[in-house]
N, C-alpha and C positions, 0 to 999 in steps of 0.2 A: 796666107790665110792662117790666121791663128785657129787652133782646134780644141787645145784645152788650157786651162792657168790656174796653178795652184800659187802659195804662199811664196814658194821656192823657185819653181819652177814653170816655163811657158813653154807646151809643145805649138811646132806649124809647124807646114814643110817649105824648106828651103825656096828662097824666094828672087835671088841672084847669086851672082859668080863668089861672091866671095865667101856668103854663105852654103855652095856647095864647095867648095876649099876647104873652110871649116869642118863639114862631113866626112871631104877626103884625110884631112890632115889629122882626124879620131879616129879613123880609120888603120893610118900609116902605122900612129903609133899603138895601136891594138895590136893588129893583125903582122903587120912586116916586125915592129922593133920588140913587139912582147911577145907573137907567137912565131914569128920567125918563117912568115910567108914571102914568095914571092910576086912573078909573074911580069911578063914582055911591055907594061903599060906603067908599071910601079915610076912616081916620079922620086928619084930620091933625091935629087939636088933640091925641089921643095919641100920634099916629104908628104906626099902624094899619094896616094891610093887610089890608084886610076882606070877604071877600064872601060869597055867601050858600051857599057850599059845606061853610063851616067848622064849622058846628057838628055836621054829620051824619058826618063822616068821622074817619080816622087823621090823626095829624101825629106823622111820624117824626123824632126831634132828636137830633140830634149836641150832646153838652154837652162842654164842656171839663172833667175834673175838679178841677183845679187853681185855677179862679174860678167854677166853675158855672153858664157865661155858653154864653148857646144858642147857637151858631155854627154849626149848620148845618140845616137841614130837607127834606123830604120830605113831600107833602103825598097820602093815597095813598086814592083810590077805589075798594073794590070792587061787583060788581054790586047787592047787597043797599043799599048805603050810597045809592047814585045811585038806586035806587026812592024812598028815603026823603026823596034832595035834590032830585026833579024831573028829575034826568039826570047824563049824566055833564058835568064841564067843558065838555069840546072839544066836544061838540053844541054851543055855541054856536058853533062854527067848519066841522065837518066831519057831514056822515052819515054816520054808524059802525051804518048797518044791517049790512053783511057783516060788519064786528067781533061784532054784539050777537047777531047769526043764528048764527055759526060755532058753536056747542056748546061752547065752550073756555070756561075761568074764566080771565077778564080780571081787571087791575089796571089803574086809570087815574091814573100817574105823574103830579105838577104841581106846583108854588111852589117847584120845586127852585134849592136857593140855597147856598153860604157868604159867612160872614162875610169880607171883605178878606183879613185877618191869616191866615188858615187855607187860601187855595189855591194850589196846586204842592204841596201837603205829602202828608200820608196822611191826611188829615180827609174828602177825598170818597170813600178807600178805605174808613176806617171807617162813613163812612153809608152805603156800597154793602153792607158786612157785615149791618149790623143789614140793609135791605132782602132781602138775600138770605135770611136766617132768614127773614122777614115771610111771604115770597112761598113758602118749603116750607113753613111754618106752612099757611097756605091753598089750598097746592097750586095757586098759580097758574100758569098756561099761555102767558099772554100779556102783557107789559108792554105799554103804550100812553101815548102823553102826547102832550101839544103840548111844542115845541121852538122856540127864537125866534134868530132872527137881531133884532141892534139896528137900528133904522130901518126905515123904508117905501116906500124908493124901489128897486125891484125890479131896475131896469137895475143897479141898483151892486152888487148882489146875484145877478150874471146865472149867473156862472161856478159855483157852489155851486148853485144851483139848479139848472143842466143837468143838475149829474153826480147830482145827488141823483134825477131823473127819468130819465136814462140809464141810471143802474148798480144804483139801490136800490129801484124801483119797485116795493110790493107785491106778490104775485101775485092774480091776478084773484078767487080766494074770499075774500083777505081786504083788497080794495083800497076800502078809503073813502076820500071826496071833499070835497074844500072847498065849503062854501056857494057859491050863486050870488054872494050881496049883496057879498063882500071876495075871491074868490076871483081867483089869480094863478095865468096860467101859469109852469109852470116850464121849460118845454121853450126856453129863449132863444136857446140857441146849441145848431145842432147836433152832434150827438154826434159825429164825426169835424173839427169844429175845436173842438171845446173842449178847455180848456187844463186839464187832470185836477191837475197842482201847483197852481196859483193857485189852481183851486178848490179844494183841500183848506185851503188857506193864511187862508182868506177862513172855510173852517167851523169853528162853535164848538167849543172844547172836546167840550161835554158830548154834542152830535151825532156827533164823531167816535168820541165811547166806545164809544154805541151801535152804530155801525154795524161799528167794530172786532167788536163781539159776536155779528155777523150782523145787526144791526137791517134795518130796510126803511121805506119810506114810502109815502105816503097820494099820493093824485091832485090836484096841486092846492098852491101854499100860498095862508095868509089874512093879509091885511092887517088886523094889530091896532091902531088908530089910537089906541085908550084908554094900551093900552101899551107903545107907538110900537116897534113890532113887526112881522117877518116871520113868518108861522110856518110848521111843514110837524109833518104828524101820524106820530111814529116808532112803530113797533111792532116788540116784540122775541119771538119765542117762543122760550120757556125751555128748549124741548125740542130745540130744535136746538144748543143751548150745547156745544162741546167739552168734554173734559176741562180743556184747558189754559183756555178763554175761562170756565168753571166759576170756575175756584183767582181769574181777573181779576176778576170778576164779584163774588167774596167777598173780596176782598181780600187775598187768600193770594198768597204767591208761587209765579209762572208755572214 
């Protein structure tokens, strides 16, 4: 099913094996060969990005039109899909009882990637488009995902994590928490000496999208050691989206 088509670009999600190869193999070399992730499923005699999520879910691709070459993806869980895969992702990082309890129709955002050649551009606008479709297709309520900072040493990550638990802390019906076994405070520096630019300077991208859009965070980040990671659990609901954070969101001009 195609979802959206620019000049450039055509998003749909993946629609056979080959095409979910293509996902995994944007993947491998994202996450394993540029970020230096692991994990017990990684194929690397293909160059594979594999794990035991993928065959029950959506995988949202941004394709080039012009070489047909997947450049970008979206890996996207809803609650029906995570019955059938044994849960969702991030349960292996956080309890997302208050998410699962809340009555809302959740999405669980993940293996979000571009290609090198295609960021600063309008490639993560146009997959934000098709996702947008995805999400009023299903009437979802609530975006949800793990978010990673690169590496695992927290102190060097102090400034980003304050403010992320100072200013964007869930509200208590919808505030899930990091497992015990990896779980990192984030509370480092208190909120009246921390330094709000450096932190900002220090968070990624795609964290600052969300939070641009109203996002919020979970209690807690988890130290992903397989793929030498920070993480912190964003949740966005859809219903608090402005008009203008709307036209951002889809990719339309503000």
């Amino acid at each position: 099913m195609t979802i959206a088509k620019a000049a450039e670009f055509e998003v749909r999600l993946a629609r056979t094996q080959a095409e979910l190869h293509a996902a995994q193999r944007l993947r491998y070399d994202v996450f394993v060969t540029e970020l230096g992730a692991g994990g017990s499923l990684v194929d690397h005699d293909n160059k594979l990005e594999v794990d035991q999520y993928d065959d029950f879910v959506d995988h949202l691709l941004l394709i080039d039109r012009k070489t047909a070459q997947t450049v970008g993806v979206y890996r996207l869980i809803r609650r029906c899909m995570a019955t059938r895969a044994g849960g969702f992702y991030s349960e292996n990082e956080y309890d997302l009882t208050a998410l699962k309890s809340s009555g809302r129709e959740i999405l669980e955002l993940g293996r979000s990637c571009l290609h090198p050649s295609y960021r600063g551009g309008i490639a993560m606008h146009q997959l934000w488009a098709g996702l947008a479709s995805y999400v009023a297709q299903h009437q979802i309520e609530i975006l949800f995902g793990v978010a990673s900072f690169h590496g695992t040493q927290a102190d060097a990550l102090a400034e980003p994590l304050a403010l992320l638990h100072h200013a964007y802390l869930a509200p208590p019906e919808l505030r899930v928490t990091a497992l015990p076994k990896a779980r990192q405070r984030m509370d480092l520096i208190p909120a009246d000496t921390l330094n709000r630019r450096q932190a900002m300077v220090q968070m990624p991208s795609l964290i600052k999208a969300y939070l641009r859009l109203g996002g919020c965070v979970g209690e807690g980040a988890f130290i992903d050691h397989d793929f030498n990671t920070t993480d912190v659990l964003l949740m966005l609901d859809t219903a608090r989206l402005s008009e203008r954070q709307a036209k951002i969101y889809s990719g339309q001009p503000a």
